[in-house]
N, C-alpha and C positions, 0 to 999 in steps of 0.2 A: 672597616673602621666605622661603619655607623650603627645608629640605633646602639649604642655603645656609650656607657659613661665615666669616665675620665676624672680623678683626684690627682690634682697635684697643689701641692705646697712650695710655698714662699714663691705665690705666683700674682704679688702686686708690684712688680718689677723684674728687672734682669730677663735671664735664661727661662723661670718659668712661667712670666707674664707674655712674652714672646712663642713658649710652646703652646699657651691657649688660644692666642690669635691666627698660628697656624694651624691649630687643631679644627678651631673656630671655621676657616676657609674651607676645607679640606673637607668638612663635615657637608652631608647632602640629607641625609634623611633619620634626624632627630638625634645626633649625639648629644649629650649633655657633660657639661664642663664644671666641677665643682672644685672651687678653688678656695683657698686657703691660704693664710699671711696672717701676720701680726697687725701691721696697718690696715684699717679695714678702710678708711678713705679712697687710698691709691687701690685697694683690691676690688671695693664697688665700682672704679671705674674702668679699672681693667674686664670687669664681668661685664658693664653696659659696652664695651667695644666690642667684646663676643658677641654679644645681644646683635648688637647692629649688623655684625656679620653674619649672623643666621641662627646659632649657637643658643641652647639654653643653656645658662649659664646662674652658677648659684655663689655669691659669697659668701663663705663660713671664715670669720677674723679666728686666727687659731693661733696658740704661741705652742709651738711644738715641741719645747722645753717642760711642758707640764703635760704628763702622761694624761690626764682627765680630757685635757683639752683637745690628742690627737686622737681619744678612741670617740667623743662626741662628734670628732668632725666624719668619721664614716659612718659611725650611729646618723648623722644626721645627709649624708651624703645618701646613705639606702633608703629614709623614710623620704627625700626627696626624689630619686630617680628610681629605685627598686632592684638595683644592682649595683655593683661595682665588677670593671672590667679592664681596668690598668688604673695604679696608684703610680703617681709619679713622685719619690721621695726627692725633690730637690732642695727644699728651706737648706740654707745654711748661712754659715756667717766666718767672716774670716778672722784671720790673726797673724799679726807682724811683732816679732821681738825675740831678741838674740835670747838664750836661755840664761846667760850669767848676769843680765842686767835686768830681770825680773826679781823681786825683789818678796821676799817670803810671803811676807802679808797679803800681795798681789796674785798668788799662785791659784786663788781660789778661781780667777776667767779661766785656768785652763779646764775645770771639773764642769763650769758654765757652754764652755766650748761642746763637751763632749757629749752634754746633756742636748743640744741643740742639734749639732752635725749629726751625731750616732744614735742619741737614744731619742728622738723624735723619730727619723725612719722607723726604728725599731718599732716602736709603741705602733705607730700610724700601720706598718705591715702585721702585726699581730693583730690587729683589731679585723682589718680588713681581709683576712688571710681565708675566712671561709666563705667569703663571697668570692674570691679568687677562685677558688677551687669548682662554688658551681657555676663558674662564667668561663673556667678554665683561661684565667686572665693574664695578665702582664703585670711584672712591676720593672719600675724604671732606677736606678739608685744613680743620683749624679755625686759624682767622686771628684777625682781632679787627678790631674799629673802625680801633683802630690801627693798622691793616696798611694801609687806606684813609686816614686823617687824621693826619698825625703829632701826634702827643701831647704837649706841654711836659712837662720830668719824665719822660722815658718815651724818653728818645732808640735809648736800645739795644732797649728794645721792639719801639719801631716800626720800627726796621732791620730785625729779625728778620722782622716780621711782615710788611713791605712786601717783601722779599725771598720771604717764602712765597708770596704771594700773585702776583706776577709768576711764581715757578718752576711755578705750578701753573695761569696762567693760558696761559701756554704749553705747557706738555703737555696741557692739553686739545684742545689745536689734532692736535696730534701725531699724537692716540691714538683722536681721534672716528672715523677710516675703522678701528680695531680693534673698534669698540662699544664700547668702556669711555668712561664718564661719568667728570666731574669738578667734585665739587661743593665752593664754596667758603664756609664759613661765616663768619659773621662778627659774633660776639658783641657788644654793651659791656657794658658794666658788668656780671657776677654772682655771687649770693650764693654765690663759691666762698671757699677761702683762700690763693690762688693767690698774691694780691699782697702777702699778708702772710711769705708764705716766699722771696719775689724776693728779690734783692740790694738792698743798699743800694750806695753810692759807694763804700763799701770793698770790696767782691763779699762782704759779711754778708749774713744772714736779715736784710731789714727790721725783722720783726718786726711792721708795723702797714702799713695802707695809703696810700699817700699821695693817694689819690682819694674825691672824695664819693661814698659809694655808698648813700648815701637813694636807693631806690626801684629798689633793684639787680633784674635778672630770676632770676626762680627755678631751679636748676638743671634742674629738671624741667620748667618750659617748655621752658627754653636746649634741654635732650637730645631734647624731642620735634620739636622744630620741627627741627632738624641732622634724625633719622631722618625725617622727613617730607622735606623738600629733598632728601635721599639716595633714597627710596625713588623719586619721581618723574623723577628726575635731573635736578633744574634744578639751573643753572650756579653761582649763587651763592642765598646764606639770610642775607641783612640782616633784623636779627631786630626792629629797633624803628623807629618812626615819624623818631626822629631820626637816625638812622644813615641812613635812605633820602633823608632830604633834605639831611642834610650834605653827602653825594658830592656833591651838584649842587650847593648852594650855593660851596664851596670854588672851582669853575669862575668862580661870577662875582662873589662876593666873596669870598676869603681871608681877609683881613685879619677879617672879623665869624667864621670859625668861628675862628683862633685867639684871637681873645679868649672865644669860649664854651669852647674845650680846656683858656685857662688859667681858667677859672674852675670849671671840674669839680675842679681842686686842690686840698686842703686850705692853709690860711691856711697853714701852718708848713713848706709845701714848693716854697710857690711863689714863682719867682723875684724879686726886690727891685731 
């Protein structure tokens, strides 16, 4: 993992400002960290914490929702370091609201959602897809539960994220005779504020979460365990005991994991 440089998005907070401070540590002999976000305040200061911990470290403010702005941040990711060698696709953003209380005119956040969660990766790994190839590199795609179970309350979510997850589990098919790895993560539940800034039915800032999140994972597991699945290149990083046996159970009962989906809901959001 050294002498190696690292793109990851939507890394001025959460899961992927936590994978560069670990990356940051971890690094011994010149890796370079370029990282990308919309906020560029909170992401220069996330870059000078790399700094401090030994890490070059580059802020590019990027909105991943405009294709120009994800194929400039690896344009400017190689004229900075002279490779790319693991993109880590994490930017995303959430969404909380029952389907039948969206309301027509409002329908437009979920084409905004899907621009951001799905075709940001997209753009960001096309751009960067031939310097993968001669660094024989990694990409990282962070998903979520929900990408694998759909989620009540969460319909544009998990579109999002079941589309990430099929576009990514096809390119690994692609790209394995190039040696590039493709690892897919897949969180639940953690202690970020992700879902407190999602939309609500109106495409507002929720404001609050509509999921229980007693016993949420810590981001600092969540970011070590994603670098760990990354470093070995396994295929996918189901991060908890119930996430592993929900995929299987779904297969042969349905019906018992959506009533555990709807009951991860908060009482005041779940459907009546």
């Amino acid at each position: 993992m050294t002498r190696q440089t690292f793109v990851i998005t939507g890394a001025s907070e959460g899961i992927g400002a936590e994978m560069a401070r670990q990356l940051a540590r971890r690094q011994r002999a010149g890796a370079a960290l370029v990282l990308a976000a919309r906020h560029a305040r909170q992401l220069e200061a996330v870059a000078a914490q790399c700094r401090d911990l030994g890490a070059a470290a580059h802020a590019v403010p990027t909105d991943v929702a405009d294709e120009h702005q994800c194929r400039a941040l690896i344009d400017q990711a190689v004229r900075a370091t002279g490779r790319i060698d693991t993109l880590v696709n994490n930017a995303g953003m959430s969404a909380q609201a029952l389907f039948g209380e969206v309301q027509a005119q409002d329908l437009h956040w979920y084409q905004q959602l899907m621009a951001i969660n799905l075709w940001g990766s997209v753009w960001c790994t096309h751009a960067a897809l031939p310097h993968l190839r001669a660094s024989r590199g990694r990409v990282v795609a962070v998903s979520s539960l929900a990408g694998l179970v759909g989620v009540p309350g969460r319909t544009a979510y998990s579109a999002t994220k079941f589309a990430m997850t099929g576009f990514f589990e096809a390119l690994r098919a692609e790209v394995k005779h190039d040696g590039i790895s493709v690892t897919i993560a897949f969180p639940n539940v953690v202690a970020t504020r992700i879902r407190h800034r999602g939309f609500d039915a109106s495409g507002e800032a929720a404001g609050i979460s509509g999921l229980k999140e007693d016993g949420a994972m810590r981001v600092e597991e969540c970011a070590r365990l994603i670098i760990e699945g990354m470093e070995r290149r396994r295929r996918e990083v189901v991060m908890t005991a119930q996430g592993k046996i929900g995929r299987f159970v779904k297969l042969v009962a349905p019906a018992l994991v959506e009533r555990i989906a709807l009951a991860k809901l908060k009482d005041e959001v779940r459907p009546r």
